[in-house]
C-alpha positions in Angstrom: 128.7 -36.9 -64.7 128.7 -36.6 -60.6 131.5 -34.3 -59.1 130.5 -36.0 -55.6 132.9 -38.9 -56.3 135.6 -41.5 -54.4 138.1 -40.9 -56.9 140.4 -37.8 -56.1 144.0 -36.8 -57.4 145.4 -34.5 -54.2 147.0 -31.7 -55.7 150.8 -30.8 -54.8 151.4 -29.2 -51.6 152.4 -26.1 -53.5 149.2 -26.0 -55.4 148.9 -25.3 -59.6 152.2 -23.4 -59.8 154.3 -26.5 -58.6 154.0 -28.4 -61.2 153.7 -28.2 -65.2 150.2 -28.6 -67.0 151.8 -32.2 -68.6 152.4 -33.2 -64.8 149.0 -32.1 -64.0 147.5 -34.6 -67.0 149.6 -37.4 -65.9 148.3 -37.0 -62.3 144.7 -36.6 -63.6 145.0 -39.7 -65.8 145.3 -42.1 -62.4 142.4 -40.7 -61.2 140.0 -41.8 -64.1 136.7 -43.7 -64.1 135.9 -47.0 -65.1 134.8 -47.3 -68.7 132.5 -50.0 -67.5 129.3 -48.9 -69.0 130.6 -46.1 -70.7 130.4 -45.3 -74.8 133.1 -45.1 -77.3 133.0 -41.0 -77.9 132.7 -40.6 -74.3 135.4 -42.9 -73.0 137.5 -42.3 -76.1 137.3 -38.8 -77.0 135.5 -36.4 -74.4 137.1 -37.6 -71.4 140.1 -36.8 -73.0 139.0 -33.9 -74.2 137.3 -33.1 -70.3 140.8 -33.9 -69.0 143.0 -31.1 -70.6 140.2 -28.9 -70.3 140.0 -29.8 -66.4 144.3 -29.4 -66.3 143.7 -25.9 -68.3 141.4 -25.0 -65.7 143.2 -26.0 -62.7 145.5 -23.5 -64.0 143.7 -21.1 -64.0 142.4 -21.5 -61.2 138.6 -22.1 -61.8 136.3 -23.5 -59.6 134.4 -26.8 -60.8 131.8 -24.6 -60.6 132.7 -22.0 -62.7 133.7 -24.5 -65.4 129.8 -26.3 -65.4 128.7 -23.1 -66.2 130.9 -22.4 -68.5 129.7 -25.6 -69.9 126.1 -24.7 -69.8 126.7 -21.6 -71.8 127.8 -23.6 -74.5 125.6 -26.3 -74.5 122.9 -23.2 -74.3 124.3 -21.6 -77.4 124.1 -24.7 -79.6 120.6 -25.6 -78.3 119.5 -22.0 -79.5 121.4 -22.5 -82.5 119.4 -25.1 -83.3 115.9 -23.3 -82.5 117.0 -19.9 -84.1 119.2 -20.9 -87.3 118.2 -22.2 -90.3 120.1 -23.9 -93.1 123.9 -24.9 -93.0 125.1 -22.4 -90.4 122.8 -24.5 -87.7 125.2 -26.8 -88.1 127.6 -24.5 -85.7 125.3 -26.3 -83.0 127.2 -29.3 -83.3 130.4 -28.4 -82.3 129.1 -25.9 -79.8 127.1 -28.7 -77.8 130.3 -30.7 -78.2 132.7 -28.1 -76.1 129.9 -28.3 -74.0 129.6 -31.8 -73.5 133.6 -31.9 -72.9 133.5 -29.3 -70.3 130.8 -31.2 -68.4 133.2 -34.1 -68.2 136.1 -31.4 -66.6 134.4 -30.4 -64.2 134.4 -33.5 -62.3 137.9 -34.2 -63.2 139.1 -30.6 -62.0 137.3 -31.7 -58.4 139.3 -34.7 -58.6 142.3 -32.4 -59.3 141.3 -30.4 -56.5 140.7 -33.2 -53.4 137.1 -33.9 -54.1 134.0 -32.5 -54.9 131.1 -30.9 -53.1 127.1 -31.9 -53.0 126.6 -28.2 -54.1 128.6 -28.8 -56.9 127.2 -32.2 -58.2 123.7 -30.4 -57.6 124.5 -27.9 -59.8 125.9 -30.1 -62.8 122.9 -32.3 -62.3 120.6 -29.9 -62.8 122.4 -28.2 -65.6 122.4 -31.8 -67.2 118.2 -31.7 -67.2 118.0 -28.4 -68.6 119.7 -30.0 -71.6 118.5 -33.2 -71.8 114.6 -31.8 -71.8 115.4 -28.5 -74.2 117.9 -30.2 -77.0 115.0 -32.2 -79.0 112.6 -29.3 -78.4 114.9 -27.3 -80.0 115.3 -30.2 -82.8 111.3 -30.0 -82.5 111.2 -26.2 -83.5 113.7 -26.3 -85.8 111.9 -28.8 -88.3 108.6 -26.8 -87.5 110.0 -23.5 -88.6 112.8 -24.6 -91.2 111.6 -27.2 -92.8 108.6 -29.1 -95.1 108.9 -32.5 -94.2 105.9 -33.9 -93.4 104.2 -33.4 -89.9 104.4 -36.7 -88.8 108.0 -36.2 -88.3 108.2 -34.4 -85.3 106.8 -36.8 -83.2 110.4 -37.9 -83.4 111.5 -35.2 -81.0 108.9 -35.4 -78.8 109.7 -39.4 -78.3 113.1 -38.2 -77.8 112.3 -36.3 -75.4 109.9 -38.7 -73.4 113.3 -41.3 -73.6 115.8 -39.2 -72.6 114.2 -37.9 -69.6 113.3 -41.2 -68.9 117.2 -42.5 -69.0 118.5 -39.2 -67.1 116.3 -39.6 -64.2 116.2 -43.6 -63.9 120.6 -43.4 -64.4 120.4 -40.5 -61.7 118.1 -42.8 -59.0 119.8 -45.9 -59.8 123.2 -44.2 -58.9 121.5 -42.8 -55.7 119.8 -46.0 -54.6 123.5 -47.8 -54.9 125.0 -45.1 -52.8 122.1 -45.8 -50.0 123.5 -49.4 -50.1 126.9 -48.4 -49.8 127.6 -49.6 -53.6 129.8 -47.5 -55.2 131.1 -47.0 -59.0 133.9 -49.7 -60.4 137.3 -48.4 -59.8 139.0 -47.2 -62.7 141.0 -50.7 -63.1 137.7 -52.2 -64.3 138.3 -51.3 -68.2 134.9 -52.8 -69.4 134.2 -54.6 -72.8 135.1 -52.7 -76.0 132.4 -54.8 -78.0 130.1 -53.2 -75.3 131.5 -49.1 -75.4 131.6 -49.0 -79.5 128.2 -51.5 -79.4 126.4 -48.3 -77.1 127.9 -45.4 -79.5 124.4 -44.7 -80.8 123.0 -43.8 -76.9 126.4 -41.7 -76.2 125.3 -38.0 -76.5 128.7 -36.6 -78.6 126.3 -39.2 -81.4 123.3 -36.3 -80.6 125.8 -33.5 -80.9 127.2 -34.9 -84.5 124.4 -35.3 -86.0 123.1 -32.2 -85.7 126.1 -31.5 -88.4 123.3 -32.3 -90.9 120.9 -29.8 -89.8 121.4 -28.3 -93.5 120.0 -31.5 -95.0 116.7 -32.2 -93.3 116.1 -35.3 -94.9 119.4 -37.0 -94.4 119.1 -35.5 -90.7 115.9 -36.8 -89.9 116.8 -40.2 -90.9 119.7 -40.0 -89.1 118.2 -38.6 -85.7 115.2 -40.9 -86.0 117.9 -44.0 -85.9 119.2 -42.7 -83.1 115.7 -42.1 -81.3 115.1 -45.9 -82.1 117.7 -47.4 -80.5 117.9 -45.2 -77.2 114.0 -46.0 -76.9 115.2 -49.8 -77.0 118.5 -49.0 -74.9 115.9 -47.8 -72.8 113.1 -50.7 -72.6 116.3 -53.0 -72.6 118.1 -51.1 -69.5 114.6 -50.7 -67.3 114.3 -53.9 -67.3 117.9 -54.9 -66.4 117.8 -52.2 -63.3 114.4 -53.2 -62.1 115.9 -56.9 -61.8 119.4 -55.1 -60.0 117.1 -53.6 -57.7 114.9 -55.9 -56.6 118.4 -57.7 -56.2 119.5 -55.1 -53.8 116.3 -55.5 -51.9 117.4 -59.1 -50.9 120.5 -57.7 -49.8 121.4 -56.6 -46.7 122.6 -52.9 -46.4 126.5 -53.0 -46.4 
């Protein structure tokens, strides 16, 4: 998610009080992004989710700040969850990851809400984002060393995980920042994208990462489960590094616009 974005939805001259927290949604709901690209829990579910957090927010007059860390304490809480708990109740990680996850789509929608974002602020959600993307799967990592008897081999699974999705985090980040150095920015929220594609790329969105841990208190099943997922990020990846290389060297016959 990047806070530094085109997209705003100017807030009323009389600021939160002048309007009602359905007039705030319906304002926030012409400023969305495309869901070009984008994955069926994410575009379906936590943006909605991120959007009535973001009108709560606005509100109460939070800071887009205030709300990513707000998201990083609960994406911290489940990731602990995870490393500390054994049994059923890790399964509270789940949803715990998931408020998480839905807060770090507000926070760029309350910006929106608020005029536009800041560098300072999409620093900060950026950097939040790799904390979470390089600690969930060693968390996953720890918890089937300490908490389970399935066999060894297994958790190479979370250390591949962790290889891939540092991998997709950093190459998504410099592709976006390459673009802007081009001038190229995101499709405008008109461009609705193909539903074959968003419910075809479920398995790479992260709410898939957040449900499964639900099965935390059935290693086998959750294993199985998390290693299908592993599989077809590490071939959304080899797929998608491919397709960008080719977009870049694209960009390197055009001139800068």
């Amino acid at each position: 998610m990047t806070i530094n974005d085109t997209r705003t939805a100017p807030p009323p001259a009389g600021g939160p009080r002048s309007e009602t927290y359905r007039e705030t949604l319906r304002r926030l709901s012409g400023a969305q992004k495309s869901r070009k690209g984008g994955q069926a829990y994410s575009v379906f579910v936590n943006r909605r989710l991120g959007r009535a957090a973001a009108a709560a927010a606005y509100h109460a007059n939070l800071t887009p700040n205030q709300v990513t860390i707000i998201s990083a304490i609960f994406s911290a809480a489940g990731i602990a969850t995870i490393a500390l708990v054994s049994g059923w109740w890790a399964a509270i990680a789940a949803p715990l990851l998931a408020i998480g996850y839905a807060l770090d789509a507000a926070d760029g929608q309350l910006a929106r809400l608020r005029g536009g974002g800041s560098l300072s602020g999409e620093w900060l959600d950026h950097s939040v984002d790799s904390v979470k993307v390089t600690t969930l799967h060693l968390a996953v990592l720890i918890h089937l060393y300490r908490f389970t008897d399935l066999d060894t081999r297994w958790l190479l699974v979370p250390i591949g995980f962790t290889v891939v999705d540092v991998a997709l985090f950093f190459a998504q980040l410099l592709n976006e920042q390459m673009r802007r150095s081009r001038g190229i920015e995101r499709a405008l929220s008109g461009d609705r994208g193909s539903l074959v594609s968003i419910y075809a790329k479920l398995p790479h969105d992260f709410g898939m990462q957040c449900a499964v841990m639900l099965l935390l208190g059935a290693p086998t099943a959750f294993v199985w489960a998390y290693t299908f997922l592993f599989a077809f990020n590490a071939a959304y990846l080899a797929l998608a590094l491919v397709k960008w290389y080719r977009e870049m060297r694209a960009l390197d016959l055009e001139p800068a616009r």
